[in-house]
C-alpha positions as CSV (number, residue, x, y, z in Angstrom):
1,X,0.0,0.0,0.0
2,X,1.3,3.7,-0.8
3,X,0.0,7.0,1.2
4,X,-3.0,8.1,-0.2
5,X,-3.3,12.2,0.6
6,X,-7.3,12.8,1.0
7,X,-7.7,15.2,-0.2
8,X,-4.8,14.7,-3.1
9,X,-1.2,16.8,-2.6
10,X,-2.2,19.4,-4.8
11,X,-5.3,20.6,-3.1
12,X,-3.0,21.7,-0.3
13,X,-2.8,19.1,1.8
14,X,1.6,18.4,1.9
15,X,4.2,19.9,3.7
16,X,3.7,21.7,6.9
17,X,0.2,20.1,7.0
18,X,-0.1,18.3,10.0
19,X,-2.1,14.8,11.2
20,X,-2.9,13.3,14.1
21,X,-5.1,9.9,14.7
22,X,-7.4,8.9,17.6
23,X,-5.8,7.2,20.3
24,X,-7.3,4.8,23.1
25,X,-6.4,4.5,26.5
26,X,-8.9,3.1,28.6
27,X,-12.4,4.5,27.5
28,X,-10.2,7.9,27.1
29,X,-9.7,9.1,23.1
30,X,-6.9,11.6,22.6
31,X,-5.2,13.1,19.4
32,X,-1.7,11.1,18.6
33,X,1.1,13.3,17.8
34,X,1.0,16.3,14.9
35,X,3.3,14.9,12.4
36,X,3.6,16.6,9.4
37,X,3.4,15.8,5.7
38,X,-0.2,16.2,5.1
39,X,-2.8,14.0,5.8
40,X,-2.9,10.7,4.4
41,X,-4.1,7.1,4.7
42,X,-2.5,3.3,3.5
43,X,-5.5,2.3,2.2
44,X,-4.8,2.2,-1.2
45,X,-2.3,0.6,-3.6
46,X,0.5,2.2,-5.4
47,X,-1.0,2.0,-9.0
48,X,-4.5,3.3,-8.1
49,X,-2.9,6.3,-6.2
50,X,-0.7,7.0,-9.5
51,X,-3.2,6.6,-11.6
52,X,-5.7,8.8,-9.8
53,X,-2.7,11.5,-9.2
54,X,-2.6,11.2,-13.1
55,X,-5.7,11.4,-14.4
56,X,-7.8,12.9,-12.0
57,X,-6.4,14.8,-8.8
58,X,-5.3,17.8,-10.8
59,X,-9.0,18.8,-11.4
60,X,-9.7,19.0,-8.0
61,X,-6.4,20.7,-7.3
62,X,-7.3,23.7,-9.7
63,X,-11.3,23.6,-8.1
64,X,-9.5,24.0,-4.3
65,X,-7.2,26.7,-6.1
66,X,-9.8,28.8,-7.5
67,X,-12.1,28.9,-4.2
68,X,-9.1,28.9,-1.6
69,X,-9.5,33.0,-1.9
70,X,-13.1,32.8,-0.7
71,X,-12.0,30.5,2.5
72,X,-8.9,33.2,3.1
73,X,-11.6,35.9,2.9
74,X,-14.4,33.9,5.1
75,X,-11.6,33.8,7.9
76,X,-12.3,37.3,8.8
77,X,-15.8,37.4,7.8
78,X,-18.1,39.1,10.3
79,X,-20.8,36.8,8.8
80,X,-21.2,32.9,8.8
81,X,-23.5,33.3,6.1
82,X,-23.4,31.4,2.6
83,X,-20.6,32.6,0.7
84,X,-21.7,33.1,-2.9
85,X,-19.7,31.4,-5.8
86,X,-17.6,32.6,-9.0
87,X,-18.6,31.5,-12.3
88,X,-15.3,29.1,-13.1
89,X,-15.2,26.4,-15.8
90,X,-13.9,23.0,-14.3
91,X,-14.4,19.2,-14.3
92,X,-16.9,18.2,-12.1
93,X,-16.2,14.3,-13.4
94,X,-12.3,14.4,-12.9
95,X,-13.1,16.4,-9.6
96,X,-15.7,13.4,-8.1
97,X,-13.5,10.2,-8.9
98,X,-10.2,12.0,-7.2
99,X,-12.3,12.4,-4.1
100,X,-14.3,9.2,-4.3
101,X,-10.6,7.4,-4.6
102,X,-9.3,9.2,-2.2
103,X,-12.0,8.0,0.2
104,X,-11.6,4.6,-0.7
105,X,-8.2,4.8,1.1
106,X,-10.6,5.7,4.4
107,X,-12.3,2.6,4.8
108,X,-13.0,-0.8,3.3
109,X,-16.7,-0.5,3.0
110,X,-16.8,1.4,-0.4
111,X,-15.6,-1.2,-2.0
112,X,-17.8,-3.7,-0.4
113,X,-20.7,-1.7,-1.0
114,X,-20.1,-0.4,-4.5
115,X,-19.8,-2.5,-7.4
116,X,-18.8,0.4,-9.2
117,X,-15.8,1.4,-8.0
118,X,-13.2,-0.6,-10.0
119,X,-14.3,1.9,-13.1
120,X,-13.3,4.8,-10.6
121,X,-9.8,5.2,-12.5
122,X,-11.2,4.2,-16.1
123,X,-11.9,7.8,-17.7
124,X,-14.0,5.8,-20.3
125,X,-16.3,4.1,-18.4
126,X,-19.8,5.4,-17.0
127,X,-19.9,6.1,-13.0
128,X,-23.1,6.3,-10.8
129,X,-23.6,6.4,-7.2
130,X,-25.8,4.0,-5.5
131,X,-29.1,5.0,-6.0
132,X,-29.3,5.9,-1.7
133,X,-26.0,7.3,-1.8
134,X,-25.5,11.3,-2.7
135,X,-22.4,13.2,-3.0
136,X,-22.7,16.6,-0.8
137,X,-20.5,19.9,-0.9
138,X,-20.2,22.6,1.5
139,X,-17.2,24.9,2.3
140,X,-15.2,24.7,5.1
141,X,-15.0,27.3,8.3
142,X,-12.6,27.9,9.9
143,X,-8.7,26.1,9.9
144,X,-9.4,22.9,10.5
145,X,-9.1,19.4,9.0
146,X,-11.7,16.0,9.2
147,X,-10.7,13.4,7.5
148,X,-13.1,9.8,8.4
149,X,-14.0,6.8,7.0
150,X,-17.8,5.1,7.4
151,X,-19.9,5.9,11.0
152,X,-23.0,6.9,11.6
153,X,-23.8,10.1,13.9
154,X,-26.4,12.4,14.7
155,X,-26.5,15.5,18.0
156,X,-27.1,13.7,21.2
157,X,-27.3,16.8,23.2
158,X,-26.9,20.8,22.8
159,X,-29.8,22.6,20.9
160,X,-30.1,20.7,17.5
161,X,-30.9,17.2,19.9
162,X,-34.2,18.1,19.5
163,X,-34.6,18.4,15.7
164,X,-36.6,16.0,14.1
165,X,-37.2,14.5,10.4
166,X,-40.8,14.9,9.4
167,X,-42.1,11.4,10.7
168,X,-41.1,13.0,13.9
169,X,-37.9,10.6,14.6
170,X,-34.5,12.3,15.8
171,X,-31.7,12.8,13.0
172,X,-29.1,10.4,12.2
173,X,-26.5,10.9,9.6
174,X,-24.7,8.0,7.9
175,X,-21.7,8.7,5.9
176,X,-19.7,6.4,4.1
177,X,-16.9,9.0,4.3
178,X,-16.5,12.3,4.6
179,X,-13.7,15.0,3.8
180,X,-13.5,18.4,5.3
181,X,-10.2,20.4,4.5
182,X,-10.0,23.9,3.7
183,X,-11.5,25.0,1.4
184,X,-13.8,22.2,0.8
185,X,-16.1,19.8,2.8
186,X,-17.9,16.6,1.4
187,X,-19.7,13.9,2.6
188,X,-20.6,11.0,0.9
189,X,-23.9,10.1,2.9
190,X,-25.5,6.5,2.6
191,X,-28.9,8.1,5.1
192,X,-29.7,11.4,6.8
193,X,-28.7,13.5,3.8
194,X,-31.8,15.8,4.7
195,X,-29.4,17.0,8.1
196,X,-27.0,18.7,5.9
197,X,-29.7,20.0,2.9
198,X,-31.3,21.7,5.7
199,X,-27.6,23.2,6.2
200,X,-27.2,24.0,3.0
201,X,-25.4,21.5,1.5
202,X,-25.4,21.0,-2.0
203,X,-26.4,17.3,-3.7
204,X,-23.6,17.3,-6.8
205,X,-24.2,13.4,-6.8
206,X,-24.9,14.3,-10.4
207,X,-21.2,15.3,-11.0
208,X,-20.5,11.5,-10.8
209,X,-22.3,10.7,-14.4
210,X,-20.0,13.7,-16.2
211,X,-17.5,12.2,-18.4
212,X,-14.0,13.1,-16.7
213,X,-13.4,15.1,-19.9
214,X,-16.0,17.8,-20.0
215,X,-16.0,20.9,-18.6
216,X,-19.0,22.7,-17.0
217,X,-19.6,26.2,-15.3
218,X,-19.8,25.9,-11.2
219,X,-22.7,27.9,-10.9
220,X,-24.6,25.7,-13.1
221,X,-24.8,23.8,-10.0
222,X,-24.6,26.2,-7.4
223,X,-24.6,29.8,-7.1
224,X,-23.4,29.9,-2.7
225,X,-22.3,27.3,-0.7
226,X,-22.6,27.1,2.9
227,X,-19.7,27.6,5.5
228,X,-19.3,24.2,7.9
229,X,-17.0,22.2,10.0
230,X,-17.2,18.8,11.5
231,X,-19.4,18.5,14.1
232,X,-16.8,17.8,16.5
233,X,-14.8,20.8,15.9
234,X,-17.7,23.5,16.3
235,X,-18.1,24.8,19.9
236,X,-18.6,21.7,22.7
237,X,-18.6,19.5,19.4
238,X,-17.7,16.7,21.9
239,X,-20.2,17.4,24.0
240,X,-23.1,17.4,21.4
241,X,-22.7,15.2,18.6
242,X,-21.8,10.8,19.5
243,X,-20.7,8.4,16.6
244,X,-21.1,5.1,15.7
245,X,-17.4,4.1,14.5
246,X,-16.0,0.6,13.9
247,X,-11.8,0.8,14.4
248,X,-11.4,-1.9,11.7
249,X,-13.4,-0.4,8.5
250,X,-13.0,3.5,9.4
251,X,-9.8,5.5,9.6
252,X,-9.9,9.3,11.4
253,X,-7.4,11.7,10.8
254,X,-7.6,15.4,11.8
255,X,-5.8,19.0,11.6
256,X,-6.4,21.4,14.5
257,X,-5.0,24.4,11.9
258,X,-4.1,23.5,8.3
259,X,-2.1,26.5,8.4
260,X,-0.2,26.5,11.3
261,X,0.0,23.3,13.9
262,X,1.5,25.4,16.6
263,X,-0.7,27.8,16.5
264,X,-2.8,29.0,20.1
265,X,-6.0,27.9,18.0
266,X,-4.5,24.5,17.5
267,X,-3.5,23.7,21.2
268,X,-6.3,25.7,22.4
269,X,-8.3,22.5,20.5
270,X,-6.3,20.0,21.8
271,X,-6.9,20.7,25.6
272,X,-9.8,21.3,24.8
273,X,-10.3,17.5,23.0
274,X,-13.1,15.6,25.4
275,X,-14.0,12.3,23.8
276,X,-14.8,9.3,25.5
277,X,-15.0,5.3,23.4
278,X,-17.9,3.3,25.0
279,X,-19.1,-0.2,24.0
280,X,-21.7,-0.7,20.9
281,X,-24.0,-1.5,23.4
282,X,-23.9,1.2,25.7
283,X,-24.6,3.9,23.0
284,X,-27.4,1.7,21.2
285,X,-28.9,1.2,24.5
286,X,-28.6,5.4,25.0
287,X,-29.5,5.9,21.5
288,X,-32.8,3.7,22.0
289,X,-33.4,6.0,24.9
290,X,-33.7,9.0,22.9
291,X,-35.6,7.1,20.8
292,X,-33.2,6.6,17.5
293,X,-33.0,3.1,15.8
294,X,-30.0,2.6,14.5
295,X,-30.0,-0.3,12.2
């Protein structure tokens, strides 16, 4: 296996770019050491990475390139409010199968799940997502990195606890994996994609279907975008949102400041880091409490 960068090298994510992975002790979860070179995963093998860096990753490269101004700007923006988006031509084709392989490298279960994704790398072959999977976009907030493989999480306490899907039953996101580094966020949702619509969130499933080659306007599917982070790195993210993980099929990696890991933001982050493992059973007995089936 070779490192897989998610997102690729040329998005920004190299160098001083620092990662750090969950670590156990007891029921206790801390952040390992910041060690630099970007974030990346061995989930993938050396040909596929090639090829992808190829073929595919510089699409995505120039996309990050060409919005990276906005993030800058939305840094010292007094509002958190969608940030409207350029007209730019790109490759919304070349720009899905870089992130889709890049999240293969995350966990196992895409390709488990998706007989599909052996034509990821083959610019001549048709690609569609699951028909209850969708692709969503945001941008990111803020400095800081989420990289994850396949869990399924929803708010367990703060002031979204209470929201509800229309049937009346609490909110749970399932995500096969999801990608938030500056300036883009993405999740590739299996169930619960109505939590981040109601965010804002754009569905650009479609962008799976374009033929690597072609070129399109950005504001042919979107004219704003919404500003997010992770869950877990808003304000008493801890606190409020729990997650379904399995160690052996999702990998986490995170950034505290994609710009700086020394920074006061970064170790102000770190202290602040409260995250407790507990057995599958103790949070499906809690989640059954609040009345969420998790199946």
């Amino acid at each position: 296996m070779s490192k897989a960068h998610v997102p690729p090298q040329c998005a920004g994510n190299e160098g001083a770019v620092t990662r750090g992975h969950w670590m156990r002790t007891g029921s206790t979860v801390t952040l390992g050491r910041a060690d630099e070179g970007g974030i990346w995963f061995l989930g993938q093998c050396r040909s596929c990475n090639s090829a992808a860096g190829r073929v595919f990753d510089p699409a995505y490269g120039q996309l990050a390139a060409a919005l990276r101004p906005l993030w800058l700007a939305s840094l010292t923006r007094p509002s958190s409010g969608p940030m409207p988006i350029p007209s730019m031509a790109f490759s919304p084709g070349a720009v899905a199968r870089s992130l889709l392989a890049g999240m293969c490298a995350t966990t196992v279960m895409l390709r488990q799940e998706w007989p599909d994704v052996p034509r990821l790398l083959d610019p001549a072959s048709k690609l569609t997502l699951p028909a209850d999977w969708k692709l969503c976009l945001a941008m990111t907030k803020g400095k800081t990195a989420y990289i994850s493989g396949t869990g399924a999480g929803g708010y367990i306490s703060g002031p979204r606890s209470t929201d509800r899907t229309p049937d009346g039953n609490p909110r749970v996101l399932m995500t096969w994996a999801s990608v938030f580094f500056p300036p883009l966020a993405w999740q590739l949702v299996g169930h619960g994609e109505q939590m981040l619509l109601d965010e804002g969130w754009v569905n650009v499933s479609q962008w799976c279907t374009i033929a690597p080659t072609e070129t399109r306007d950005l504001r042919e599917f979107t004219t704003s975008l919404p500003l997010v982070r992770h869950p877990r790195h808003e304000v008493n993210g801890d606190h409020h949102w729990g997650e379904m993980l399995q160690h052996d099929v999702s990998l986490i990696a995170e950034c505290f400041d994609v710009t700086d890991s020394h920074s006061d933001e970064a170790r102000a982050r770190r202290r602040l880091m409260a995250r407790r493992m507990i057995p599958a059973e103790e949070f499906e007995a809690a989640a059954v409490q609040r009345g969420i089936t998790l199946e």
